[in-house]
Backbone bond lengths (Angstrom), bond angles and torsions (degrees), N, CA, C in turn:
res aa  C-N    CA-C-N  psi(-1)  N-CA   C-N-CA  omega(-1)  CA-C   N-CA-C  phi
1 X - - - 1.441 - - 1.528 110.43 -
2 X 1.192 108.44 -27.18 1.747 106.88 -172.41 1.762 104.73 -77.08
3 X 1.366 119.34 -14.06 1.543 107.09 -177.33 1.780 104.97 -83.31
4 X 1.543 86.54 -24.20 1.956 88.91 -166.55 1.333 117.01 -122.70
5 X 1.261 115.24 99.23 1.274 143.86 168.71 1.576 110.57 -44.35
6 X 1.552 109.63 132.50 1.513 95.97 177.61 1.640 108.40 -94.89
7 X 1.470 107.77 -175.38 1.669 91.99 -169.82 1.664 119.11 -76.03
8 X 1.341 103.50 -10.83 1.804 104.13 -176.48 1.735 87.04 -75.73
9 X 1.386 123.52 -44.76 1.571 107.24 -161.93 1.567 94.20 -70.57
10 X 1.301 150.00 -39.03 1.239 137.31 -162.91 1.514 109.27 -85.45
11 X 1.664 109.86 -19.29 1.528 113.86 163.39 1.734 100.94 -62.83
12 X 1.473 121.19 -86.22 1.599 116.85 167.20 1.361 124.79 -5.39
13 X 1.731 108.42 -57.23 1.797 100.76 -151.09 1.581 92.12 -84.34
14 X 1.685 131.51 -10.31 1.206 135.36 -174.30 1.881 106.20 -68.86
15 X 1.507 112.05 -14.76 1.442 120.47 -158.65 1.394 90.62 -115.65
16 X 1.448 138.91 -49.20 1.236 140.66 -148.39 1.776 105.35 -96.41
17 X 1.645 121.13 -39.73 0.944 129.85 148.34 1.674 138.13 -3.05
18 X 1.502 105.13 -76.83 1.296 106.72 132.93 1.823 159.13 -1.06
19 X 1.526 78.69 -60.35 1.663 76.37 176.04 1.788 116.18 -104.35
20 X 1.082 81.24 157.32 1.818 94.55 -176.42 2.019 109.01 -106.11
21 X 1.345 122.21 156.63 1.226 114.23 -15.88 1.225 115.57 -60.32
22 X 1.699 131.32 146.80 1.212 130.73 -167.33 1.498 141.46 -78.42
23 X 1.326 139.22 158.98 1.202 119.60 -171.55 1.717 106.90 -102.77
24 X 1.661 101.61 170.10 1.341 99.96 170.41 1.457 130.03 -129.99
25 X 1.492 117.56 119.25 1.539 132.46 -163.10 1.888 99.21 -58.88
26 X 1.189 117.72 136.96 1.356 122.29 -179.25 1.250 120.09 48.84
27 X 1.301 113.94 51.92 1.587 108.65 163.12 1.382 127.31 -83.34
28 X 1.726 107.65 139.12 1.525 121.14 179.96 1.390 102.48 -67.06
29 X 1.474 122.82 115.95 1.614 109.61 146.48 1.498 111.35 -124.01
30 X 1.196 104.64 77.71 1.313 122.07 -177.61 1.696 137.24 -33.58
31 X 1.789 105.60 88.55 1.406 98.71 68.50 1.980 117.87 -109.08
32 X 1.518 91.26 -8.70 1.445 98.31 -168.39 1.414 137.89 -85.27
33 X 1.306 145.20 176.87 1.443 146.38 -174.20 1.560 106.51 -123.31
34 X 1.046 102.28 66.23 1.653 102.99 179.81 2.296 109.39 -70.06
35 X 1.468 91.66 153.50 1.570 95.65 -153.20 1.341 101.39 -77.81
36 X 1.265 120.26 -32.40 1.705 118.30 165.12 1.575 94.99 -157.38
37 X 1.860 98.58 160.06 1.121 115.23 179.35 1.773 113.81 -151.75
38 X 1.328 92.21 145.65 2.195 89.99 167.99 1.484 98.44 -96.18
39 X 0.944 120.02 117.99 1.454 112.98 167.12 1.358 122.20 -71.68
40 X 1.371 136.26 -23.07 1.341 157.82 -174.58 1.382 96.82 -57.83
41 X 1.787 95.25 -75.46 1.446 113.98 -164.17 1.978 98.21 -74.71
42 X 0.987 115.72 -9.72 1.510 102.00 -167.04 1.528 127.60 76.28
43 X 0.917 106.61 9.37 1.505 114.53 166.66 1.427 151.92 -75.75
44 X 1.578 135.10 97.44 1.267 111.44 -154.98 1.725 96.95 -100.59
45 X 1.179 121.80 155.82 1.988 127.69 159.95 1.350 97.67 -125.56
46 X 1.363 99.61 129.02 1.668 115.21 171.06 1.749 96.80 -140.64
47 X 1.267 94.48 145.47 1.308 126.07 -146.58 1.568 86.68 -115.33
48 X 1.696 118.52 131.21 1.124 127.72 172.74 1.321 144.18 -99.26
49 X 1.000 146.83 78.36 1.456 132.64 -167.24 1.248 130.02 -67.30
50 X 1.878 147.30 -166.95 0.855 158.35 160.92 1.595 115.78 -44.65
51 X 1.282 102.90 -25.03 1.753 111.55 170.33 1.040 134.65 -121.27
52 X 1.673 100.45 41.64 1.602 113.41 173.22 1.930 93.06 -125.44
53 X 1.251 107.93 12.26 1.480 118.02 164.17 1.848 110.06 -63.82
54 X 1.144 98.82 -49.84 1.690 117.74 -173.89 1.412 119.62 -80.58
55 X 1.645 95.69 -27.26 2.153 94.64 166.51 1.316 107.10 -144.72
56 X 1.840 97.53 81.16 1.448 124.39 145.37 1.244 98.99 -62.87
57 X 1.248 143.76 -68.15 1.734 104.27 -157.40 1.212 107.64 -99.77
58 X 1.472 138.30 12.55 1.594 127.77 120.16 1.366 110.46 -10.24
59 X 1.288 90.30 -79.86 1.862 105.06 -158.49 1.389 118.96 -54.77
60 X 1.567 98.77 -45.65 1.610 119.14 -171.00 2.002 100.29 -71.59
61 X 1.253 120.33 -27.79 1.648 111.00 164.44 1.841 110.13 -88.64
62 X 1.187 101.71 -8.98 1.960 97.00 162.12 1.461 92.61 -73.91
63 X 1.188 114.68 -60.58 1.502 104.92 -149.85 1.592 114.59 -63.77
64 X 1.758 100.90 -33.84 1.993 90.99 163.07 1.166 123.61 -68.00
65 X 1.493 128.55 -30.09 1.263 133.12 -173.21 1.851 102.54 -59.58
66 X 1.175 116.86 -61.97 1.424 122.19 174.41 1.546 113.27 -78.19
67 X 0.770 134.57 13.52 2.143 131.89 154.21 1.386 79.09 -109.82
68 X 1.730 167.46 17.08 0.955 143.82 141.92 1.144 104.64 -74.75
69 X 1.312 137.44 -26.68 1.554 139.53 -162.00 1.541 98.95 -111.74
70 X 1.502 128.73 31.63 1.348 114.72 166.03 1.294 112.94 76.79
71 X 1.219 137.25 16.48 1.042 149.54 164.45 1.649 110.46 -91.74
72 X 1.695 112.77 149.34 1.408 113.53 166.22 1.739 102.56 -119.44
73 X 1.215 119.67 141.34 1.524 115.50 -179.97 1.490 96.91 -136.24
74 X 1.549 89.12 131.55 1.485 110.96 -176.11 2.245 108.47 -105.23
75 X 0.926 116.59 126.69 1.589 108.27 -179.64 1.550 108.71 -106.46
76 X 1.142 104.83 160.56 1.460 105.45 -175.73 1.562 104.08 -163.24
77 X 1.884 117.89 126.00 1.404 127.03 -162.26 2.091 94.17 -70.38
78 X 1.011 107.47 144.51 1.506 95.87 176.12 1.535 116.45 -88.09
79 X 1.401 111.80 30.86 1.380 137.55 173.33 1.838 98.85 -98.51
80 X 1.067 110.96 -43.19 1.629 117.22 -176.21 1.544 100.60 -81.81
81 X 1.207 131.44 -36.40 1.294 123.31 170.47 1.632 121.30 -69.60
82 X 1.493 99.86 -34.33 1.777 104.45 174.26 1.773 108.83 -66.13
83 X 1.999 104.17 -35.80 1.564 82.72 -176.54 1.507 115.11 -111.38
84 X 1.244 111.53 51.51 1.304 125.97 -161.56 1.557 134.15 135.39
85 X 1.500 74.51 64.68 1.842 90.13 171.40 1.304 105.84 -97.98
86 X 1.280 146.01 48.17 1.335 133.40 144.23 1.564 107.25 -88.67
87 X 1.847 106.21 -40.22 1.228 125.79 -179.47 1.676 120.93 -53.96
88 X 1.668 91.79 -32.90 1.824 95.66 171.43 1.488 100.15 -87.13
89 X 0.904 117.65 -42.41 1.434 111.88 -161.10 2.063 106.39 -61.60
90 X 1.262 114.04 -42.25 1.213 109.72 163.69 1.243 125.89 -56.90
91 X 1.772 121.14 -55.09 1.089 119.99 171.31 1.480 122.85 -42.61
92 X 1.330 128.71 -34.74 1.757 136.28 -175.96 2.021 79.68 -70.78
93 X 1.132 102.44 -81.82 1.400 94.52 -161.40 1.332 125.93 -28.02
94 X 1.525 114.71 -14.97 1.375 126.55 -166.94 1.490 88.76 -93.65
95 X 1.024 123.00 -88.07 1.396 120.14 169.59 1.324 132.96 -18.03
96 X 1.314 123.22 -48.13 1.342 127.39 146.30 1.557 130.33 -51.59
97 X 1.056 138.69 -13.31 1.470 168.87 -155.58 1.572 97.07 -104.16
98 X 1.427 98.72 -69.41 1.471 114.80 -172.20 1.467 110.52 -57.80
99 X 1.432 121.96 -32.62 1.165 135.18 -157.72 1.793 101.32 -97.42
100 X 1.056 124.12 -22.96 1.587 142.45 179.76 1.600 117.03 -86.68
101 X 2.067 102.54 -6.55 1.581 88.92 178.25 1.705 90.89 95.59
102 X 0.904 123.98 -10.33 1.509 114.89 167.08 1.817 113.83 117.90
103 X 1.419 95.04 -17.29 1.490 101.36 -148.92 1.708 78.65 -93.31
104 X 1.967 96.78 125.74 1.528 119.68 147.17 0.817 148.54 6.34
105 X 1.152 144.60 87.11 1.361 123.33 170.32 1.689 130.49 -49.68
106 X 0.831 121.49 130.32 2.278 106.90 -174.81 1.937 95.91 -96.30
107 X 1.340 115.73 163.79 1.456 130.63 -164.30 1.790 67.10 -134.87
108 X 1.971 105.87 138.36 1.321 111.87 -171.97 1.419 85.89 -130.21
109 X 1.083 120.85 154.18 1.813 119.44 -172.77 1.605 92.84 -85.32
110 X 1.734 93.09 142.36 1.608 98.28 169.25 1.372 122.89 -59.27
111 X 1.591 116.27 140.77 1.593 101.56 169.29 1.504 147.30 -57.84
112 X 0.664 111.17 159.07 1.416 116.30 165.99 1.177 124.49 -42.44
113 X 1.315 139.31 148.97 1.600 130.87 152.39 0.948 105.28 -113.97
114 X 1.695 117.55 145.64 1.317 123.63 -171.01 1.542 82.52 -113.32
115 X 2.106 84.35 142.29 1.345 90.65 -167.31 1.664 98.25 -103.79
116 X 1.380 123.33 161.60 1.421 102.32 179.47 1.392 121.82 -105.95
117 X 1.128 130.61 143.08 1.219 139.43 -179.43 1.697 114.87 -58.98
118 X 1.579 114.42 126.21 1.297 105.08 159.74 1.734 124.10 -56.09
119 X 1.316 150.23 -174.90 1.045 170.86 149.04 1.255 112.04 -84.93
């Protein structure tokens, strides 16, 4: 699961990506693989599918185990990200914001590609 992203997380990490300080897609916090995280702000977003219906309290003892360690984890159905991922994607930033002391996140323009010159 950690090489292949489903399409709501590659819809998400395409929006969240962006901002600085930055987040990170598949982070180990061992024992777990959470789907993105700010490490700064402490924040994890994990993204839910059709088979996190069946391990609610799976999830719900991930999620104490990591807010025991100073972590905040935010979830989100990947039904709410398909019909409104601008709406998640702000909300994390808000949360992340909040969690940083207040201060912003910035959106940095993608780079450039350097194109190469024939010979």
């Amino acid at each position: 699961m950690r090489n292949s992203a489903t399409p709501s997380e590659r819809r998400l990490w395409s929006m969240l990506s962006q901002y600085r300080p930055r987040f990170t897609r598949q982070l180990v916090i061992d024992p777990y693989i959470v789907d993105f995280a700010h490490r700064k702000a402490k924040l994890i977003v994990e993204l839910d599918g059709s088979q996190h219906v069946d391990q609610a309290n799976k999830d719900r003892e991930r999620t104490v185990y990591l807010e025991a360690r100073g972590w905040r984890a935010l979830r989100f159905w990947n039904s709410e990200v398909n019909e409104n991922a601008e709406g998640v994607a702000q909300k994390i930033l808000m949360v992340a914001a909040e969690r940083l002391g207040g201060r912003e996140l910035k959106a940095v323009p993608p780079r450039k590609r350097r194109v190469k010159r024939e010979a």
